[in-house]
N, C-alpha and C positions, 0 to 999 in steps of 0.2 A: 086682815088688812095688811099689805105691803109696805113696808118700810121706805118711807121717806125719802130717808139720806142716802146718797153713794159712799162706797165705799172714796176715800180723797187719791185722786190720781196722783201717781209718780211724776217729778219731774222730767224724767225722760223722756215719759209716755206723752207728757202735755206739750213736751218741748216737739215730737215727730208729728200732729197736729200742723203745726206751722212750717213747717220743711218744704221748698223748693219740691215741685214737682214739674218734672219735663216731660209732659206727653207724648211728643215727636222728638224721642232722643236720638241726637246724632244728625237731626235740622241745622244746629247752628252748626255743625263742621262740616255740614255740606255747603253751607252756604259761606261759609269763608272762602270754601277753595272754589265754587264759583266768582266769586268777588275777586279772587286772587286773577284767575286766568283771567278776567274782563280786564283787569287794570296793566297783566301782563305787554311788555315792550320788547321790542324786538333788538337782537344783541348789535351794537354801534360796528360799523369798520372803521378800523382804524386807517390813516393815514401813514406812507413813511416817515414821515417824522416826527409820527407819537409813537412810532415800532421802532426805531431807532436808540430813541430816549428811553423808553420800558424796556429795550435789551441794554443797554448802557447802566440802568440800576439793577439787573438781573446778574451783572459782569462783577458788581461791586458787594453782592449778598455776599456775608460772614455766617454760620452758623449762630445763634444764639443775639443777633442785631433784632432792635427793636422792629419791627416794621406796621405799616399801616400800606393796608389793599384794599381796592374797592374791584370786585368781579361779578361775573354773570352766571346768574344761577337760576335755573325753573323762570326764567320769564323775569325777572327783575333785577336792579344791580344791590350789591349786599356792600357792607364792608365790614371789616376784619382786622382788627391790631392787636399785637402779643409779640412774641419771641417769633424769631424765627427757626421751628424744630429740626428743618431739614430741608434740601434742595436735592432733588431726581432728575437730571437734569433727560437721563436716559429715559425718562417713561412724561418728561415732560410737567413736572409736578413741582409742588412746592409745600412746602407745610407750616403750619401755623396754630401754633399749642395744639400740634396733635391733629390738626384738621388738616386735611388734605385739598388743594384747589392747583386746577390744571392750569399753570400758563397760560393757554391758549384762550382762557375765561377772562383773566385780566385787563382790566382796563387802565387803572391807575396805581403804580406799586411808589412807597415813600419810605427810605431809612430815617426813620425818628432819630435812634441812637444805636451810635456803633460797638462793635464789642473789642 
């Protein structure tokens, strides 16, 4: 006659029984970036006198000045506040802790605090 009982399962083993299984892996990150491009917006032109004003706090950037930017990036507006790391002004760039975003993407630039 065959014995009864089992041997008593491992925790571990009882615990991968109940574990998160994704049959269509990689479903949900396609369907983000579907969702992303649907909600995507097309980038704003500006006016002279909001080109004016964002070259006029561009004239007043100090290396290491707080700042806060709101820019255009893949189809949405992002923002962004930190230090400021560095100004390129030759390749049209600007940086922020180390991230890089082109002028030309900007829409709103703001000195928090100066250095």
């Amino acid at each position: 006659m065959a014995n009864k009982y089992r041997e008593k399962m491992s925790r571990l083993n009882r615990a991968k029984q109940f574990a998160p299984f994704d049959a269509l892996s990689g479903l949900s990150i396609a369907l983000a970036e579907v969702r992303r491009r649907h909600n995507a917006v097309e980038k704003t032109e500006m006016g002279e006198e909001e080109l004016k004003e964002l070259n006029d706090t561009f004239m007043k950037l100090k290396k290491h000045d707080l700042i806060k930017c709101v820019y255009y990036e893949d189809g949405e507006y992002l923002e962004r506040s930190g230090e400021l790391t560095g100004i390129y002004i030759e390749i049209r760039t600007i940086e922020i802790d180390r991230m890089k975003i082109s002028m030309d993407d900007i829409l709103e630039l703001y000195i928090l605090e100066e250095v």
